[in-house]
N, C-alpha and C positions, 0 to 999 in steps of 0.2 A: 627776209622782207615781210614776213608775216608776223602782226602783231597780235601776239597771243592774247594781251588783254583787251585789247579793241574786239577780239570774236567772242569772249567770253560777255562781255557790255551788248554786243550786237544780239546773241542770241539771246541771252533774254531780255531785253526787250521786246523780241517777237513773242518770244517766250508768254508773257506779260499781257498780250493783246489777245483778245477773243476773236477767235479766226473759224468758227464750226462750218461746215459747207454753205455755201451760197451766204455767209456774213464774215466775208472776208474782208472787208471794208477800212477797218483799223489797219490791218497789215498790209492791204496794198497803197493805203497814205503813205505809212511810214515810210516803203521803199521806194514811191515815186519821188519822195522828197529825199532821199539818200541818193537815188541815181542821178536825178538831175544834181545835184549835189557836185557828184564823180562829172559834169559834164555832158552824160548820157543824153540822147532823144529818145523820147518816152512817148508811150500811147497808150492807152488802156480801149482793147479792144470790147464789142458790145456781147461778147459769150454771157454776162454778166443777166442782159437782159433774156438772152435765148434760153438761160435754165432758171430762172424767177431768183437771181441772186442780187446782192448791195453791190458786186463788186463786177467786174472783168477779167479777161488773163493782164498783165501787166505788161509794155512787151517795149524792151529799151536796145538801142544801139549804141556801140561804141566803137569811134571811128579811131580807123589804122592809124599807127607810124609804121607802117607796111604795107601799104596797096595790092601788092602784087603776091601774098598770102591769101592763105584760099580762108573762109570766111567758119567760125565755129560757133555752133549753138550752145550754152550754157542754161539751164535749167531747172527749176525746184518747182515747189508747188506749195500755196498758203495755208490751204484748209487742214484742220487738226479735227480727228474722231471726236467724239462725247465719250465721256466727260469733260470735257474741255474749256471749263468756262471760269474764269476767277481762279486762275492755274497761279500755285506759291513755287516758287523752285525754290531747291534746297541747294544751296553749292556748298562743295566739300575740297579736299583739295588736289583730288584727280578724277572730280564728276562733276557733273550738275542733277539732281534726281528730282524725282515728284515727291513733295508731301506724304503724298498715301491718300489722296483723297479725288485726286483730277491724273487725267492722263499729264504728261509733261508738256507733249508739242515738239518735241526734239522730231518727230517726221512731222512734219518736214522744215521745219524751222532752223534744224541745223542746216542744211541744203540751202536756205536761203541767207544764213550766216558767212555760208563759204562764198558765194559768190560774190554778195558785198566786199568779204575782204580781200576773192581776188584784184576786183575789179579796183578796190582803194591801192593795193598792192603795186598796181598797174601805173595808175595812173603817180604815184609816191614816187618810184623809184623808177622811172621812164623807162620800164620791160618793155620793147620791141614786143610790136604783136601786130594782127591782121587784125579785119576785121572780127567784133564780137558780138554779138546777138545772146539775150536773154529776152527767155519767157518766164516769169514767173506764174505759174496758172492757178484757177482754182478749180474748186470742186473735183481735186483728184479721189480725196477717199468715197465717191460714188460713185463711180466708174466714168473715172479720167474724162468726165466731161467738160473740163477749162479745154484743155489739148485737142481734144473732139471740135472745137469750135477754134482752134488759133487757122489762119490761115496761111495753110506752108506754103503755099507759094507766091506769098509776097514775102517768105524768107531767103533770105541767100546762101544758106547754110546746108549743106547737104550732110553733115554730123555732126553730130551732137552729143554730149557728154550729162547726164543727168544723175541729178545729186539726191536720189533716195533710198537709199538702202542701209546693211549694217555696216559692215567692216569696213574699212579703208584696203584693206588688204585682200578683199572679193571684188571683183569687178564682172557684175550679173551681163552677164552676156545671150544668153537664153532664159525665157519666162513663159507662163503658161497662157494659151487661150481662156475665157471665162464666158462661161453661159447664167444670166439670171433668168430665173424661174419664179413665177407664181402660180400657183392652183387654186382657185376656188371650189369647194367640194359642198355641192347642195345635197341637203338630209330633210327629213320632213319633222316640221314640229308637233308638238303633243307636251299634253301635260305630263310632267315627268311624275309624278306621284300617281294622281289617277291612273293613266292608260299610255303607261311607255312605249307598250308593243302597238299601239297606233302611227310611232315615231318611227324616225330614221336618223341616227347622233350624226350628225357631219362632223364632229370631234374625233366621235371611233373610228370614222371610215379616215378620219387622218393619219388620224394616230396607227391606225393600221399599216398604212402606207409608210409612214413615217419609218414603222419599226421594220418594214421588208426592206426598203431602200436604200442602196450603198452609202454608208456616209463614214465620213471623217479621212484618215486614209487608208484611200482604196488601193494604190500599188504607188510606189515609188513617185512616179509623175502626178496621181491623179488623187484630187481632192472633193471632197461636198459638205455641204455644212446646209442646214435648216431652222428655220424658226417658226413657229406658229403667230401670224403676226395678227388675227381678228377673228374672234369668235364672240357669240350673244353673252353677254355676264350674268342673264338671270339661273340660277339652278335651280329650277322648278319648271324649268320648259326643256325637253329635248331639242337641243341645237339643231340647227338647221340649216344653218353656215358655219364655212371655218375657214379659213383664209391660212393656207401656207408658201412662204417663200424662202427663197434657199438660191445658192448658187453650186455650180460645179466648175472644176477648174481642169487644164492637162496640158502638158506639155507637150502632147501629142492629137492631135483633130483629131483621128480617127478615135482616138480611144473615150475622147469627151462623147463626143458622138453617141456613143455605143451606153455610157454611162447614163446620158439623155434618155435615151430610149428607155434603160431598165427604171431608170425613175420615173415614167410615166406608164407602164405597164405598173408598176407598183400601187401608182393611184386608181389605174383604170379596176384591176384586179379587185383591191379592197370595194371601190364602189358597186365592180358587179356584184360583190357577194351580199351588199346591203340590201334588205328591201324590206316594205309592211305590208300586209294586206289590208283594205281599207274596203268594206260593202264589195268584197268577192273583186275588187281592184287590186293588181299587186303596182305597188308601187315600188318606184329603184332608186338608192341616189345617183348625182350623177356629177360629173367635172366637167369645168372651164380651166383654159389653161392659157399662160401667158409665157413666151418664151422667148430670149433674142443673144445673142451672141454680144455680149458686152465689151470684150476687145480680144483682139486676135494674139495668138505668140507672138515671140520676136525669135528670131536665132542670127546672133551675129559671129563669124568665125572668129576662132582666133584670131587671124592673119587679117581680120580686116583692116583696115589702117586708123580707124578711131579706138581701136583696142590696142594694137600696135602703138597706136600716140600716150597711152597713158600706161602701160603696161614700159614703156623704156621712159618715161618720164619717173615713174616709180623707181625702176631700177636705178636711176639716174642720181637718184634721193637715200640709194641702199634700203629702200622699201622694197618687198616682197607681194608681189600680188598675182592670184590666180584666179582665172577663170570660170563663173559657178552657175548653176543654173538654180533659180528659188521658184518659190509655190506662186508668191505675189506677183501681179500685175503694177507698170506706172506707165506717166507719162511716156516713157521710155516704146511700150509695146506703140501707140498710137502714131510716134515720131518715124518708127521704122517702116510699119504700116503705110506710111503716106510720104516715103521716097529718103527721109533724113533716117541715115543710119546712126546706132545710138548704143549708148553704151550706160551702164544704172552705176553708178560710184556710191561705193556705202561711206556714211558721214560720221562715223561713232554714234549711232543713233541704238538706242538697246531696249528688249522687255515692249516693243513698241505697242500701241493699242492695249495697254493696261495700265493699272494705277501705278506698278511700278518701275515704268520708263523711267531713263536713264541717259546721258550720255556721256562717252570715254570720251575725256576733255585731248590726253593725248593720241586716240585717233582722231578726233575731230580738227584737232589742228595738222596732222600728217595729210589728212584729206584737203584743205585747203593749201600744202606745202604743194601734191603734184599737182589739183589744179594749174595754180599758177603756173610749177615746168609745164604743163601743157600749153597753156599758151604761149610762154617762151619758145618754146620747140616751135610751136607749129609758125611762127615768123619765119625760125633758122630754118625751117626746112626746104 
């Protein structure tokens, strides 16, 4: 029931559209006019305006030939990282890939290919189904703030099945907490030629820190990563700001926690050891610090019965699918968070956040094969 070259035509034309966070705009046209299309009632809720974007989440229903089926959330997300913009895809004839020049947008634009063509699927070949509920959201690659702003509880759906990850054959069941961080690290300025030891580099004292502080992977669960995102560009002045941000991830609270801390002992350290004396004054650098828990884990068991529904929808299909825990956060963590329990379906999406993404045309279609058994099932059930 699934037509292979209507997903190929589908995704890129999302593909095609400049979608970068908060100018989602293009792509959420297209799909308001596809769903109502399918019949769908559609809304575009106002998250659009709560995070300074063109667009909203997306967020459409589609009514039973099964009342008395309990009701499933389907899910992707619009926004594609940078380089993203005037994206060429290359199709080949078991991929679609990027140029070499822009990311592709296969995350998550293939996610939003499959549910189109479940939902065409559906409605084509009058598959028995309950109710279905889609959000298409944006601003997930900043932290899943489209989903941060949908309102679950004028949804009816207490699971949910979301379509961003790799494999068709992984079904992300557990994900990590994430805390974002910024430091400001004040240094005192001075002419860097004349009289540097009147200065204090807020670059060093970063870089300091930078170089004591856990980063990349730290154990099995736990990740960080950093940028230096503003500092003064003249070099002839000791800096005297330095702006660093970074996040840390885990799949376990307590251990992020603890990672937290060592990174802020790291900045605290580097700045006490800074300082100038100025007219028999010592002067110190010092830090400001910004800190927030960006979105929390998920863990859903096995045995929950939205893993259960796609894990024997697969079997069903003689697909093979196991259970995996990855580094990334989605929509996914924020759904379970606030009562829909949720499950991350990888879409053939590959190489993601680099120029050279990629997607596996026959996972991508196996992935829209057990969608659709899952909605089937969940009518029979």
């Amino acid at each position: 029931m699934i037509r292979r070259d209507r997903m190929v035509d589908t995704v890129l034309d999302l593909i095609r559209l400049d979608s970068h966070s908060r100018e989602e705009r293009l792509v959420a046209d297209y799909l308001i006019s596809a769903l109502r299309a399918l019949g769908c009632d559609v809304v575009v809720d106002d998250a659009g305006r709560e995070v300074g974007g063109n667009a909203g989440n997306v967020i459409a229903r589609v009514k039973p030939s099964r009342s008395d089926a309990p009701s499933l959330l389907l899910s992707a997300h619009m926004d594609v990282v940078p380089p993203g913009e005037g994206v060429n895809p290359i199709v080949e004839p078991a991929r679609i890939r990027s140029d070499g020049t822009t990311i592709l947008g296969g995350d998550d634009k293939t996610g939003l290919a499959v549910i189109l063509e479940t939902l065409t699927a559906v409605s084509e070949h009058d598959v028995p189904h309950g109710p279905i509920e889609v959000v298409f959201s944006i601003c997930e690659e900043v932290g899943l703030l489209g989903a941060k702003h949908v309102d679950c509880d004028a949804l009816s759906s207490k699971e949910a099945i979301v379509l961003d990850s790799g494999s068709s054959s992984r079904l992300v069941t557990r994900a990590p907490s994430s805390d974002g961080f910024e430091f400001v690290v004040h240094g005192l300025e001075a002419h860097a030629g004349m009289c540097p030891e009147r200065g204090i580099s807020a670059v060093r004292v970063a870089a300091q820190a930078v170089a004591a502080m856990p980063l990349g992977r730290i154990d099995a669960e736990t990740t960080s990563n950093v940028v230096i995102l503003e500092c003064p560009k003249a070099t002839n002045v000791v800096p005297n700001r330095c702006v660093v941000r970074g996040e840390a991830r885990s799949l376990d609270d307590a251990r992020l926690d603890a990672v937290m801390r060592e990174i802020r002992r790291c900045f605290q350290d580097a700045a006490g050891s800074a300082s100038a004396t100025l007219d028999g004054s010592v002067q110190r650098a010092w830090i400001e610090e910004r800190s927030q828990r960006t979105y929390h884990s998920m863990r859903v068991p096995d045995e929950a019965p939205v893993a259960q529904l796609v894990l024997s929808s697969a079997k069903s299909l003689g697909a093979e699918i196991e259970t995996v825990s990855i580094g990334g956060g989605s929509d996914a963590n924020v759904y379970n968070r606030r009562g829909i329990q949720s499950v991350n379906l990888g879409t053939g999406m590959r190489d993601i956040h680099t120029v050279n993404e990629w997607i596996d045309l026959p996972d991508f279609f196996r992935c829209a094969e057990i969608v659709l058994e899952c909605v089937r099932r969940r009518a029979a059930a």
